[in-house]
C-alpha positions in Angstrom: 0.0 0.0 0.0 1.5 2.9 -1.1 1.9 5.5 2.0 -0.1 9.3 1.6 2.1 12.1 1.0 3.0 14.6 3.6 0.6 17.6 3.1 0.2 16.1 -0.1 3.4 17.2 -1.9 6.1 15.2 0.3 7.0 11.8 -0.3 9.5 10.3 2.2 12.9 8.8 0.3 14.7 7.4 3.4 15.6 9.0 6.7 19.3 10.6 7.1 19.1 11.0 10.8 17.9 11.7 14.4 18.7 15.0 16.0 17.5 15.9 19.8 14.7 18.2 18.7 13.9 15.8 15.5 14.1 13.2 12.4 15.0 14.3 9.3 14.6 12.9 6.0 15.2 13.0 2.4 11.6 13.6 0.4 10.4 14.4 -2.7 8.7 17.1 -3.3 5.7 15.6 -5.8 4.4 19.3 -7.8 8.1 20.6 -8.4 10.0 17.5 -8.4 12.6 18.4 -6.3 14.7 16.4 -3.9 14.2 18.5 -0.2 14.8 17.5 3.4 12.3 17.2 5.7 12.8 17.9 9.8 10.2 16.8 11.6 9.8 17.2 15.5 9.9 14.3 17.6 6.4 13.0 18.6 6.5 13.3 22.4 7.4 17.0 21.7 4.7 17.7 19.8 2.4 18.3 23.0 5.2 20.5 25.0 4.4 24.3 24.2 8.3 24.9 24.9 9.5 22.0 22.2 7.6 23.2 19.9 8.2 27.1 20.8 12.0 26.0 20.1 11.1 23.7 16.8 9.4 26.9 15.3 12.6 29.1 16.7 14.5 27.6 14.4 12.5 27.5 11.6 12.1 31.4 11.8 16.3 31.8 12.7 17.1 30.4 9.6 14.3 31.5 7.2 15.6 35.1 7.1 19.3 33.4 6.5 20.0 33.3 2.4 23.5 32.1 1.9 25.0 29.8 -0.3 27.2 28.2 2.7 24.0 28.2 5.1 20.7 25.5 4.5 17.9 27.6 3.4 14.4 27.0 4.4 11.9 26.6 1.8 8.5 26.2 4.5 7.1 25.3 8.3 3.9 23.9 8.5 1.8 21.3 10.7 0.2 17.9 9.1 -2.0 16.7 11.8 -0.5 16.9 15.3 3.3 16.8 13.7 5.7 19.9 13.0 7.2 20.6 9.6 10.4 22.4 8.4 10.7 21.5 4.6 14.3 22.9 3.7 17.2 22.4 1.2 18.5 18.7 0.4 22.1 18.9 0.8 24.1 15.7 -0.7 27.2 15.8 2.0 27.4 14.2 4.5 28.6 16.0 8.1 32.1 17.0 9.4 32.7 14.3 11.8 31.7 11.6 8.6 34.0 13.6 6.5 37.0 13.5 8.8 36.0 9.2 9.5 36.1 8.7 5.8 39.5 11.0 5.1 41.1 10.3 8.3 43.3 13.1 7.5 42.6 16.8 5.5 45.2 18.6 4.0 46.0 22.6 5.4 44.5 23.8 2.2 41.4 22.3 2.4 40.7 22.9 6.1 41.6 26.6 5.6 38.7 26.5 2.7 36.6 24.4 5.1 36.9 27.4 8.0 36.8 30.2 5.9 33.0 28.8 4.4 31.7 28.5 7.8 33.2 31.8 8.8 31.9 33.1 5.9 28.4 31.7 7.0 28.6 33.1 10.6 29.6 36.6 9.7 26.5 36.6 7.5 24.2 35.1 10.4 25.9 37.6 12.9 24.9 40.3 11.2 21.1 39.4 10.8 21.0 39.1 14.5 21.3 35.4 14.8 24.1 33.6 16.9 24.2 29.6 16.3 25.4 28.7 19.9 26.2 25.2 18.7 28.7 25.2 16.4 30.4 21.6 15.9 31.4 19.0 13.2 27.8 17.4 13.5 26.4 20.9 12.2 28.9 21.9 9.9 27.7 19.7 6.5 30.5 18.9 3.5 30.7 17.4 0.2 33.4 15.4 -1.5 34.5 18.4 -2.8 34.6 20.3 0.0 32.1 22.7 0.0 29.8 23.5 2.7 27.2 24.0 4.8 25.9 25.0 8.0 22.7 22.8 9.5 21.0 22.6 13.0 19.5 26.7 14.2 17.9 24.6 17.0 19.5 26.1 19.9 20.1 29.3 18.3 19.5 33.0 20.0 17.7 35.7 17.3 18.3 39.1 18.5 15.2 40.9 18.4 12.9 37.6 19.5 12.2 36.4 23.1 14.0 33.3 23.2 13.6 30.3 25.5 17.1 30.6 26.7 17.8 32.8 29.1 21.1 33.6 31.5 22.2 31.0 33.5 20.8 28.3 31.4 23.8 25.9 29.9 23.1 25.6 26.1 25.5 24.1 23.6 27.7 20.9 23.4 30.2 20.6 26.1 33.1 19.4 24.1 32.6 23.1 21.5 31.0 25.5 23.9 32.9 28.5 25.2 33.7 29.2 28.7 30.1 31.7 28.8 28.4 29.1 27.1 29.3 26.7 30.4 29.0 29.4 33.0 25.6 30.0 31.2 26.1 33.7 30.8 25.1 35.8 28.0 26.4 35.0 24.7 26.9 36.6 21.5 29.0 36.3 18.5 32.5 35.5 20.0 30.8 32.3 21.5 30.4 31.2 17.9 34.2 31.8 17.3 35.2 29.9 20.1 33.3 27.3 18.8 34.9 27.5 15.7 38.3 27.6 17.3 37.7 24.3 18.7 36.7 22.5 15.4 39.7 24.6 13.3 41.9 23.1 16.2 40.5 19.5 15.8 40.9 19.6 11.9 44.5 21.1 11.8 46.1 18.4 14.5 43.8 16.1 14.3 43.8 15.9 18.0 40.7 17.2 21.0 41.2 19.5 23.2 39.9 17.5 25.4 40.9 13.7 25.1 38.8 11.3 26.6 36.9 14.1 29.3 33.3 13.4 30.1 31.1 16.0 29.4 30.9 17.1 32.9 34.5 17.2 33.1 34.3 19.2 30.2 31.9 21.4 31.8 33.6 22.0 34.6 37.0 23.2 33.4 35.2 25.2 31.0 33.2 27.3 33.5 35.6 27.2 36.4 39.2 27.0 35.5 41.5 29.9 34.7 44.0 28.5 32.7 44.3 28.9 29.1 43.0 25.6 26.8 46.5 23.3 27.0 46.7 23.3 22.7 49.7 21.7 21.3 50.3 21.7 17.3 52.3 19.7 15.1 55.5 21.2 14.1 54.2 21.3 10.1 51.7 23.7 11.4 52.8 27.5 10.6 53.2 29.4 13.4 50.8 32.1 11.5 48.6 29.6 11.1 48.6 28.9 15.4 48.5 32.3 16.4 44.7 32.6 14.6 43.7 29.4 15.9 45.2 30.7 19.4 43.5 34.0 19.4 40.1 32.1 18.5 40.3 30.0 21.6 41.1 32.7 24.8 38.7 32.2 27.5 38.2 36.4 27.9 35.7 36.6 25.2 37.1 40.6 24.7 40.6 38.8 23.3 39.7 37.4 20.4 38.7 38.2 17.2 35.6 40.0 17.5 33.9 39.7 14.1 34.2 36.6 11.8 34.9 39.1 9.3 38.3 39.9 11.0 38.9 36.0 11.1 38.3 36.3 7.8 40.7 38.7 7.1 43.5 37.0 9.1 43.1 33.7 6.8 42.9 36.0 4.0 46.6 37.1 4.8 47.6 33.2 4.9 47.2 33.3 1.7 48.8 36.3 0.6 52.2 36.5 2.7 52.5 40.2 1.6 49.9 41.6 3.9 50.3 42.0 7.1 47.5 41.4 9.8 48.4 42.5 13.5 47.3 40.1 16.0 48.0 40.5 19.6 48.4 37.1 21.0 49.5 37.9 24.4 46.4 38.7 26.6 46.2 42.0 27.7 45.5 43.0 31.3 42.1 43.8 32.1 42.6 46.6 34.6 38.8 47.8 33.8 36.2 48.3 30.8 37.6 50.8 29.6 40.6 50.0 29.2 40.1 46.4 27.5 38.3 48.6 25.0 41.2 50.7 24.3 44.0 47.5 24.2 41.0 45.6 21.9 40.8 48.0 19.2 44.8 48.3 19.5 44.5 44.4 17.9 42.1 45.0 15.4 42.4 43.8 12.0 42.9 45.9 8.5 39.4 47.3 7.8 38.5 47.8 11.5 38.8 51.8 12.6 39.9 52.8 15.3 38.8 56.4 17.5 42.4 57.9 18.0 42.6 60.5 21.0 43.0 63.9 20.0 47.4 65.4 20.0 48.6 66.5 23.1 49.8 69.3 20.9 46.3 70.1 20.0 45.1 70.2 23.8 47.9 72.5 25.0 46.9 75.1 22.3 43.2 74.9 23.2 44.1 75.6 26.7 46.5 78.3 26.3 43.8 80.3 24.4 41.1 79.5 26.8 43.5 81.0 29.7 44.6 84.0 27.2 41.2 85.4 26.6 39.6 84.6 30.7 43.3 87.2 31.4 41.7 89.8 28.6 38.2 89.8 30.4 39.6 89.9 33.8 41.7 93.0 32.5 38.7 94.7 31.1 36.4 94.2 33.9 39.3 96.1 36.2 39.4 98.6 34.1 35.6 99.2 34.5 36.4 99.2 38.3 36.4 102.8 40.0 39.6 103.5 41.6 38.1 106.3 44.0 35.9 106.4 46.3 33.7 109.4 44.9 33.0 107.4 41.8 30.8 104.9 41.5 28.1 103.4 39.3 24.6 105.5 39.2 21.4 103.8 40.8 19.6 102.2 37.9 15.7 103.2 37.8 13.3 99.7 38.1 12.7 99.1 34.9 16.1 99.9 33.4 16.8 96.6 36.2 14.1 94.8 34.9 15.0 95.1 31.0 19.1 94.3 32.4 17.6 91.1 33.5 15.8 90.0 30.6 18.8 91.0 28.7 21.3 88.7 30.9 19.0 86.2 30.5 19.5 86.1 26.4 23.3 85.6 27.2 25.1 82.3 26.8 25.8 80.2 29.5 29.8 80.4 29.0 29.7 84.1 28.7 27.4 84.2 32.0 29.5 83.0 33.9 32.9 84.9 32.9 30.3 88.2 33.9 29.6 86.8 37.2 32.9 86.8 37.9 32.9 90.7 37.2 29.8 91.2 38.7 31.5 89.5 41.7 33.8 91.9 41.7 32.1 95.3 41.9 30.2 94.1 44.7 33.3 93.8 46.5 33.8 97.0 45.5 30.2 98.7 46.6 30.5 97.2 50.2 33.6 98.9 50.7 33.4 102.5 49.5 29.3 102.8 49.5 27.6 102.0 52.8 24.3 103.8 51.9 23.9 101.5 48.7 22.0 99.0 50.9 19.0 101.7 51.8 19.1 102.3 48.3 18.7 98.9 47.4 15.7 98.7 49.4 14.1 101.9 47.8 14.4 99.8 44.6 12.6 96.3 45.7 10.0 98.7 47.5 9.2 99.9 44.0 8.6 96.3 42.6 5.0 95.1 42.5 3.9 93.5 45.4 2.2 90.7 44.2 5.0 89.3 41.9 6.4 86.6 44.5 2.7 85.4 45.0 2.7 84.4 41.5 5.7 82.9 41.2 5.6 80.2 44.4 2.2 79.1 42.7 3.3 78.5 39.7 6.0 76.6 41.1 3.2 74.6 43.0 1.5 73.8 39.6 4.5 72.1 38.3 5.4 70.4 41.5 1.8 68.8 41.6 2.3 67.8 37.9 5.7 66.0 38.2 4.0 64.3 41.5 1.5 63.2 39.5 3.6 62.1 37.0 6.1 60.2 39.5 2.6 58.5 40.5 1.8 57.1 37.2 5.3 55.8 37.2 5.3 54.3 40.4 1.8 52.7 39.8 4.1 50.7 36.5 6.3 49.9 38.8 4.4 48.3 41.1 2.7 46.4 37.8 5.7 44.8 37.4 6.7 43.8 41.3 3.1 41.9 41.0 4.1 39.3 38.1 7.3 38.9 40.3 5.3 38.4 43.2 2.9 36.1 40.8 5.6 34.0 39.8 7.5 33.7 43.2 3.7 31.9 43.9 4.0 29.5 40.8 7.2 28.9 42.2 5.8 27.6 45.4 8.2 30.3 47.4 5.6 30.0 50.7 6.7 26.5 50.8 10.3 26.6 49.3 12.0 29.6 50.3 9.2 30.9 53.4 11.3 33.4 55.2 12.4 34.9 51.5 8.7 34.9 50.6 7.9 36.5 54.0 10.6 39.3 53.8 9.1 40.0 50.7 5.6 40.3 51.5 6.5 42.8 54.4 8.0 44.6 51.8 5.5 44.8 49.1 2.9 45.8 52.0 4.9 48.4 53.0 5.5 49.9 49.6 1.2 50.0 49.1 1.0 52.1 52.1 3.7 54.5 51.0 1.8 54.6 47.8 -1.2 55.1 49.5 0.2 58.1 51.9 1.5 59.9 48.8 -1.7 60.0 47.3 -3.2 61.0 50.1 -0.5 64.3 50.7 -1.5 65.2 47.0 -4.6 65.5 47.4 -4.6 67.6 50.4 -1.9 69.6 48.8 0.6 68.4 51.2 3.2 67.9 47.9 6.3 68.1 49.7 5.3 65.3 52.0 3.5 64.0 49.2 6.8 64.0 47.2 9.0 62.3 50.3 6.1 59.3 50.0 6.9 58.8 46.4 11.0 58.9 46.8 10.4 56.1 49.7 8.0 54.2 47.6 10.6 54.2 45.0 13.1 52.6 47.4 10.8 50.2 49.0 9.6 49.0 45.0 13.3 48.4 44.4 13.5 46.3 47.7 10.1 44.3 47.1 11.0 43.2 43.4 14.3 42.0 44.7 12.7 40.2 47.3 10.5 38.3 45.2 13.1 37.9 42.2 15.1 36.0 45.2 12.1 34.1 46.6 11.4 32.6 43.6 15.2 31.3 42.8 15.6 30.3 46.7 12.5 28.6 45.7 13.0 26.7 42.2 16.6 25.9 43.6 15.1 24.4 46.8 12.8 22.8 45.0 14.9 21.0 42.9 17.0 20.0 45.9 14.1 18.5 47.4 13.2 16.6 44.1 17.2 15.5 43.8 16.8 14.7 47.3 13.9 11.9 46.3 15.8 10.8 42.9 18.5 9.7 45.2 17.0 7.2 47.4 15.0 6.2 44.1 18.8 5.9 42.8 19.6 3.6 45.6 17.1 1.5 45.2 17.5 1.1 41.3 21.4 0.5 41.7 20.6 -2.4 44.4 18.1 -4.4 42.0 20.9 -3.8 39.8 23.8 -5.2 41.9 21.0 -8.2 42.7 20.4 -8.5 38.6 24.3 -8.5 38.2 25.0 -11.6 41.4 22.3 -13.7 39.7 23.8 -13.7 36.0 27.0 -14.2 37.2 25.8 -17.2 39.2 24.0 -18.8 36.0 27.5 -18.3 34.3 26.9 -15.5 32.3 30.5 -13.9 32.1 31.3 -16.1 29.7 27.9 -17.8 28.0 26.3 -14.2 27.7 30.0 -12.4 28.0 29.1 -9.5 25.7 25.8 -8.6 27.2 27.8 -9.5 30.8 30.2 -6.9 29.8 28.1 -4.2 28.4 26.3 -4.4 31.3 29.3 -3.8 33.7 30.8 -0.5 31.8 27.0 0.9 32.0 27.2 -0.1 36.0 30.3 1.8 36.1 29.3 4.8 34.1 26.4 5.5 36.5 28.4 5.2 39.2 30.7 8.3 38.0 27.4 10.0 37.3 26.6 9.3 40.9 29.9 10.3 42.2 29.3 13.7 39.9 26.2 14.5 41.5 27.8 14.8 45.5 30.2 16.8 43.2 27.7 19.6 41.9 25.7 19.6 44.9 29.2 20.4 47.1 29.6 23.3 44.5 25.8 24.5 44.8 25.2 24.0 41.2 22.1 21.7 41.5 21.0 22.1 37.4 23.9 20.1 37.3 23.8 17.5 39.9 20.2 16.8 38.3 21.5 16.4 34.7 23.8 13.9 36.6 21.4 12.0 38.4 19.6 11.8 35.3 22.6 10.3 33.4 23.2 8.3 36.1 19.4 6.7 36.7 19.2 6.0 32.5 23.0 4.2 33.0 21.6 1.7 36.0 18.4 0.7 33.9 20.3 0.2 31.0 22.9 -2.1 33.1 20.1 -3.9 35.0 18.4 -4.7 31.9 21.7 -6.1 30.5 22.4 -8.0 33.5 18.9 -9.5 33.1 18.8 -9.9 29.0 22.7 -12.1 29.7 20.4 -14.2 32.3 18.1 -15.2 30.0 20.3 -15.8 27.5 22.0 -18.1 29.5 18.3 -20.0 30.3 17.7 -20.2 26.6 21.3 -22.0 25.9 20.6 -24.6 28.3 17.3 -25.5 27.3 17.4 -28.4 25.1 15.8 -28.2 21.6 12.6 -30.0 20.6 14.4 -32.1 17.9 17.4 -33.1 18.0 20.1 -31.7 15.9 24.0 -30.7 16.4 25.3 -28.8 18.9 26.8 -26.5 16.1 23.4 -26.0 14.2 22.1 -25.3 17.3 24.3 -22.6 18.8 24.3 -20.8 15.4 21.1 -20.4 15.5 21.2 -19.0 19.3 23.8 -16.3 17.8 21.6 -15.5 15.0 18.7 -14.7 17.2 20.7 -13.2 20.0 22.6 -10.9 17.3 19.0 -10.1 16.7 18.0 -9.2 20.5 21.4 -6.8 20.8 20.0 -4.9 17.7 16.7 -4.7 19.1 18.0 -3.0 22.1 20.5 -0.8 20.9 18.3 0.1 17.8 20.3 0.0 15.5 17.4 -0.3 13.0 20.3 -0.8 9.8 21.2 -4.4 11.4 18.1 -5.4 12.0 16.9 -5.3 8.5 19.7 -6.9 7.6 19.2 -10.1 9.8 15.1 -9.7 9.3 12.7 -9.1 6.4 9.9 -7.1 8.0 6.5 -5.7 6.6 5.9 -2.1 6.0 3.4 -2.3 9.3 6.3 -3.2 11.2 8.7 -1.4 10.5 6.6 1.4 11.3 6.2 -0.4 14.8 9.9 -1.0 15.6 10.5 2.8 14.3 7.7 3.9 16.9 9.4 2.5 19.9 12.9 3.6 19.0 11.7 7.3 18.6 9.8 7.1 21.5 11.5 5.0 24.2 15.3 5.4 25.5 15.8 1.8 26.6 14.4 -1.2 25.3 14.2 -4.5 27.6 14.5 -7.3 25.2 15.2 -11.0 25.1 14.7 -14.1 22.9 12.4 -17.5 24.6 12.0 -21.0 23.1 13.9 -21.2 20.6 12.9 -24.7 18.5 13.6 -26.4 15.1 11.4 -28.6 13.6 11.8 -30.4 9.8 14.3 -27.7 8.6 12.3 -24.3 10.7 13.4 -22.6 13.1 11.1 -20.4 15.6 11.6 -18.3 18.4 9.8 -15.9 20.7 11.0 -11.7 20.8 9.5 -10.2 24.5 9.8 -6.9 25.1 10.5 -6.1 28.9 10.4 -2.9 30.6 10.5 0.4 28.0 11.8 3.4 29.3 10.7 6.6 27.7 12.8 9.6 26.9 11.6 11.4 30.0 12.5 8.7 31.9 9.1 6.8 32.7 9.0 2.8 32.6 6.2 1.3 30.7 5.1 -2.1 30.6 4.3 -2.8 26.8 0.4 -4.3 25.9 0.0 -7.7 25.3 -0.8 -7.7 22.1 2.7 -6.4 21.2 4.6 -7.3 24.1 5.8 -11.0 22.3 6.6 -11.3 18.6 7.2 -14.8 17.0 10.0 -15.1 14.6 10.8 -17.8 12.0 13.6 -18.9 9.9 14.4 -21.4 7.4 17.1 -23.5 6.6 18.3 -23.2 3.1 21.2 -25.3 0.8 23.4 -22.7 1.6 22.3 -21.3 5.4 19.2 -19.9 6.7 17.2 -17.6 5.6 16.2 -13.6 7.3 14.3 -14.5 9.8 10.8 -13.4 9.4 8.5 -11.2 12.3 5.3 -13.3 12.0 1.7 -11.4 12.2 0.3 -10.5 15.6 
């Protein structure tokens, strides 16, 4: 039966691979016969608002990228309950296939390799997008070495709210930069970094970090103050190092700080007559301002640079500024009397008046050179004229009385308008200290952080009677007391929204402790059924009749036990994100090794059961391989080998498909195993499946046991065949 079409135009060619977000695969487009690829989001995601937030992220990240080294995007849509992305078939493989196949890649072609993806950031950089997740895996090539960059799932748009905020990790550990693991704020440099790492990998053909676990990785990255230890071969130019070098500092201000300058250095690789500064020795960072100055000192041809203006320049500025403040001292003592029977004549009111008005027209720089003159003389008047003060007073008598009436209201006017202003601005505020308080609630904080919660509380109480006094004031015209309720109200909403802002994290964090708390003796428990799972195989001899599931078992028993190890680690260091990810990793390893443990004991039942006719030990025992082969394929899905031991229907393949996407580990094992005139059966059971979030499921009946056959033939067996259920 031939399958519907995607939306009606796709038809799906094969599937190239399984990302964390989604499946891609190679379609046909039907109306323009055109070879696309098609990334579909994982089923389980399809019902999480955040997955699917982050699915359609990407989508719009990339759709406003057009260039010929990035994967364009042709459409996003929904069929049904699934998510879309239809975008641009590429025929190259990825980085990390390219480098299996070639082993090793000549300078040439790496330096072409680097400068494409630089080309590619630079371009995405300056539309406002930052990948964050830069790495071989994303970074696809042909044969012929051109390329292209994939994967805009993680990646941070500019002028969109994105899902990733500070203090969330995002990235992969073994390319992230040192912000990327301390989960600070990142921005084009991050990309670089990343960069650095896979330029560093191609060139030596070495990692910078050799057989580190992730956490390891992590850890180093985000706490460590050493430089990355690099070490190049000695056919690797020293010009050559010193880009890769100042790609990979951990201060994020000393290296390049545009891809376009990267480009520019590996430009000058190729053309030894140019010259490309690049400061490789870090500078000191003695303050912002100065790491500004020594970062523009390294910048690349084509960068500019603010010079400060010649000390030459500034001594001549000042020399005339001093010149002509002497010439307008020396004229205003000249104006000075020199006697006391001169002096300057009484000026009639309005002849003050329209002097006033006229001072008021003059610039502020020239106003205050004539203060300094008016300063002056009235040094002068005290001295030698006595009587000017009664005359003074003859002059403000002749003012209009009601002049200083009219001025203090008007002053009142604007003081009542600002208040009310300041009120309608405090009243925002206080807008915005409710959703804290809201989400300090969500967050459980009366629970989880109580005394944080209370502080808070107090607070914000306080603040709403301050508001409330400072209404009051205004309206019975009290506005300087009105005006001291507002300043304090201000204070007090500064104080609230911190409370609550620190509620709430005292309160997820504690939460999450609690939770890790629980996962632990849950952890316990699993890693004793485990040890019990692991004593019983090895007492039905499975180290060496089931030695490969035996032995897969124990390095999953050890890797949880490092996870375990590495969460007391994070929780020491207060970082309990981490310790969760780790208790995560470490529950997923103990299932997986109990499940081994188990699958090697049944597989050592099955061997000593006799079979139903008898035939030669060696017929017998190849056919327990072929079937076992089977069950290891099963449960390490590795859907490749098992259509190449087993001929199975459309139906169910689209079965085995549904429980790989869907399920992490797969409990499987093989049961009466018979042969009878020349055909041989046995029983598939699925065990215990554990879903990607971590929940056990016991499959349904009717799909829990599948029978398989498979015939002998003059030159073997046969595939074995999955028999209707």
């Amino acid at each position: 039966m031939t399958k519907p079409l995607i939306q009606g135009r796709y038809k799906i060619l094969t599937l190239l691979g399984r990302g964390g977000m989604g499946s891609v695969y190679h379609v046909m487009h039907e109306g323009l016969r055109r070879d696309d690829a098609l990334k579909k989001l994982h089923e389980q995601y399809t019902e999480d608002p955040e997955f699917v937030e982050r699915f359609m992220r990407e989508a719009r990240a990339m759709a406003r990228l057009d260039h010929p080294n990035i994967i364009r995007i042709y459409d996003v849509f929904a069929d049904g309950n699934d998510n879309y992305i239809a975008m641009e078939y590429f025929a190259g493989g990825s980085l990390v296939k390219h480098l299996e196949e070639r082993k090793c890649i000549d300078q040439e072609s790496v330096i072409f390799i680097i400068k494409q993806v630089a080309s590619a950031l630079a371009y995405a950089h300056k539309q406002g997008v930052v990948h964050r997740d830069i790495k071989p895996g994303n970074v696809l090539v042909t044969s012929d070495n051109n390329v292209k960059i994939t994967d805009f799932g993680i990646a941070a748009v500019a002028d969109e709210h994105t899902l990733t905020s500070t203090g969330q990790m995002v990235g992969s550990p073994r390319y992230m930069s040192p912000e990327q693991a301390r989960g600070n704020v990142t921005d084009q440099r991050s990309d670089l970094f990343s960069l650095g790492i896979v330029f560093y990998e191609m060139i030596t053909g070495a990692t910078v970090f050799e057989g580190e676990s992730s956490i390891a990785i992590i850890g180093k990255l985000a706490y460590s103050e050493e430089e990355l230890p690099l070490e190049f071969p000695d056919h690797v130019p020293e010009s050559l190092e010193t880009i890769i070098r100042k790609l990979l500092w951990r201060n994020a201000g000393n290296r390049f700080q545009n891809a376009d300058a990267l480009l520019q250095g590996l430009d000058a690789l190729d053309n030894p007559q140019r010259v490309v500064p690049i400061i490789l020795q870090e500078p000191p960072a003695t303050s912002q301002s100065s790491t500004v100055v020594q970062q523009k000192s390294a910048t690349l041809p084509g960068q500019t640079t603010n010079a400060k203006q010649p000390k030459s320049n500034r001594i001549v500025v000042a020399s005339l500024t001093v010149g002509l403040l002497g010439l307008v001292l020396m004229f205003v003592y000249i104006l000075i009397p020199t006697t006391n029977n001169k002096r300057t004549p009484t000026l009639p009111p309005n002849a003050l008046n329209k002097e006033s008005e006229n001072k008021n027209k003059i610039p502020q720089s020239v106003e205050n050179i004539t203060t300094i003159a008016a300063t002056t003389q009235i040094k002068y008047d005290q001295a030698t004229a006595p009587n000017q003060l009664n005359q003074d007073k003859n002059i403000a008598s002749t003012q209009q009385p009601n002049q200083p009436q009219k001025s203090v209201s008007t002053a009142d006017a604007k003081l009542a308008a600002q208040i009310s202003a300041d009120l309608k601005k405090l009243d925002n505020i206080i807008e915005t200290i409710e959703k804290s308080k809201r989400a300090a609630q969500a967050a459980a904080a009366k629970t989880y952080a109580a005394q944080d919660y209370k502080k808070a509380q107090q607070q914000w109480q306080s603040l709403n009677k301050t508001r409330g006094q400072a209404t009051e004031e205004k309206n019975n015209n009290n506005l300087a007391q009105a005006q001291h309720y507002i300043k304090e109200s201000l204070a007090l909403s500064k104080q609230a929204k911190l409370a609550f802002n620190l509620a709430k994290q005292n309160a997820d964090k504690n939460k999450l402790l609690a939770t890790i708390k629980k996962e632990k003796n849950r952890l316990e428990a699993l890693k004793k059924r485990t040890k019990t799972a692991k004593d019983n195989a090895i007492a039905a001899g499975a180290v060496t009749i089931a030695k490969e599931l035996f032995q897969l078992a124990i390095a999953e028993e050890i890797q949880a036990e490092q996870y375990g190890i590495s969460v007391e680690q994070q929780l020491t260091l207060g970082r309990a994100d981490l310790a969760q990810q780790a208790l995560n990793q470490a529950d997923s390893k103990y299932q997986s090794a109990k499940r081994n443990y188990e699958a090697a004991l049944n597989a050592v039942k099955t061997a000593k059961k006799p079979a139903s006719i008898p035939t030669s030990e060696y017929e017998f025992e190849m056919l327990q391989r072929m079937f076992h082969e089977l069950s290891i394929a099963y449960q390490q899905k590795d859907m490749p080998k098992l259509q190449s031991l087993s001929k199975m229907s459309d139906k169910r393949f689209g079965l085995v498909k549904k429980i790989f996407d869907n399920y992490n580990g797969i409990d499987v094992s093989i049961e009466n195993i018979r042969l009878r005139n020349g055909v041989a059966t046995a029983t598939l059971v699925l065990g215990e499946l554990v879903s990607n979030d971590g929940r056990i499921t016991i499959p349904a009946d009717n799909w829990k046991t599948t029978a398989l056959e498979v015939k002998r033939q003059a030159d073997g067996w046969s595939k074995m065949q999955w028999q209707p259920q």
